[in-house]
C-alpha positions in Angstrom: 101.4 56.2 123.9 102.1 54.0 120.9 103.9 50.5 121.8 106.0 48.6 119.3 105.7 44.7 119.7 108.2 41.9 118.8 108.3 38.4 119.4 110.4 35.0 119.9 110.5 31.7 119.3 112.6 30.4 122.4 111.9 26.5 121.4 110.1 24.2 119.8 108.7 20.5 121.1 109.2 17.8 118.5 107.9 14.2 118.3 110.8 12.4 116.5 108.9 10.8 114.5 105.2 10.8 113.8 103.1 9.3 111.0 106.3 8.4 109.5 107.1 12.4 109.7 110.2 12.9 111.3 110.6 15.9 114.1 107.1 17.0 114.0 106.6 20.4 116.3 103.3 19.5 118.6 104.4 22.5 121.4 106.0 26.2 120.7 107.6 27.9 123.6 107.1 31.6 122.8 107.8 35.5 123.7 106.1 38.7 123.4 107.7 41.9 124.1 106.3 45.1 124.4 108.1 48.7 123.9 106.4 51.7 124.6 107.5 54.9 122.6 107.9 56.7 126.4 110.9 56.9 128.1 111.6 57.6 131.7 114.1 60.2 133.5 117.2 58.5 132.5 116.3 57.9 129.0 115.1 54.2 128.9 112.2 53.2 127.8 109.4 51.3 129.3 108.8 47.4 128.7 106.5 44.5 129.2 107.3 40.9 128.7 105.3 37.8 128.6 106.1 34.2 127.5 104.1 31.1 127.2 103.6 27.8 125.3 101.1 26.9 123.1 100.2 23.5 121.2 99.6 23.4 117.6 97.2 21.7 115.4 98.6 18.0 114.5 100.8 17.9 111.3 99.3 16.9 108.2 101.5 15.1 105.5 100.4 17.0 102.8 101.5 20.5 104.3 104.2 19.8 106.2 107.4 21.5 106.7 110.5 20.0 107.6 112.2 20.9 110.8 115.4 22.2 109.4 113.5 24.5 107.0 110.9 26.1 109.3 111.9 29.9 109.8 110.4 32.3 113.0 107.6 33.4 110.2 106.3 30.0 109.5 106.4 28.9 113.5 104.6 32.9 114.1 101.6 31.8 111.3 101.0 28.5 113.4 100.7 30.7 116.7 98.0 32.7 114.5 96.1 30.2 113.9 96.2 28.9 117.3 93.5 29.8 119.8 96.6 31.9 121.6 94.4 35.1 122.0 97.5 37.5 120.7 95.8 40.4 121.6 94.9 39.6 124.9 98.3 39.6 125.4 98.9 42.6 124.1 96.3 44.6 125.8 98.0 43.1 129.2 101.8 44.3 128.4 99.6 47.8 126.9 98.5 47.8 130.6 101.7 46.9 132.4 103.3 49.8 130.6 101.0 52.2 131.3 100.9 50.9 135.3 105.0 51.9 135.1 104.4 55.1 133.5 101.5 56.1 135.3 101.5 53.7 139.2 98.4 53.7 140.7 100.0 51.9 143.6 103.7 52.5 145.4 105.3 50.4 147.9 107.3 52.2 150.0 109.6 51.1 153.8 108.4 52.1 156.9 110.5 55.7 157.6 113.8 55.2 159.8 113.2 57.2 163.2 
């Protein structure tokens, strides 16, 4: 089984103005999305989502980009260097997937007399 991951920015917390910085990104609300490579009877393949928010380090006026020209790759390296323990995360969705392909547990209704 080989999943393919991709991610989202969904939005991004701002302090209007900080250190006379304007818009400064303190929070990032975030996605992960995994696809495995599997699909099931009908043809669809199996998923796992997660989402979260993670703070960033405080801005630093000598590296810092302006809110109308950050792009999903910049906001993606600050998640990096977070402590957000990306792999975690993708071992979990890796596990979810393989709990749809491959239950170990079923609920099933009580059968009608």
């Amino acid at each position: 089984m080989a999943n393919t991951y991709s991610s989202t920015i969904n939005a991004l917390d701002t302090y209007p103005t900080q250190d006379s910085l304007a818009d400064v990104v303190y929070n990032i609300h975030w996605g992960l999305t995994a696809e495995s490579d599997q699909a099931d009877a009908d043809g669809n393949t199996y998923t796992a989502s997660s989402i979260g928010t993670q703070t960033v380090a405080a801005a630093d006026a000598d590296d810092y980009t302006a809110f109308e020209d950050l792009t999903q790759e910049v906001v993606e390296a600050w998640l990096e260097a977070s402590d957000l323990d990306v792999e975690a995360i993708k071992e979990s969705l890796d596990s979810q997937i393989e709990e749809k392909i491959t239950p170990t547990s079923v609920t099933r209704q009580l059968p009608t007399a």
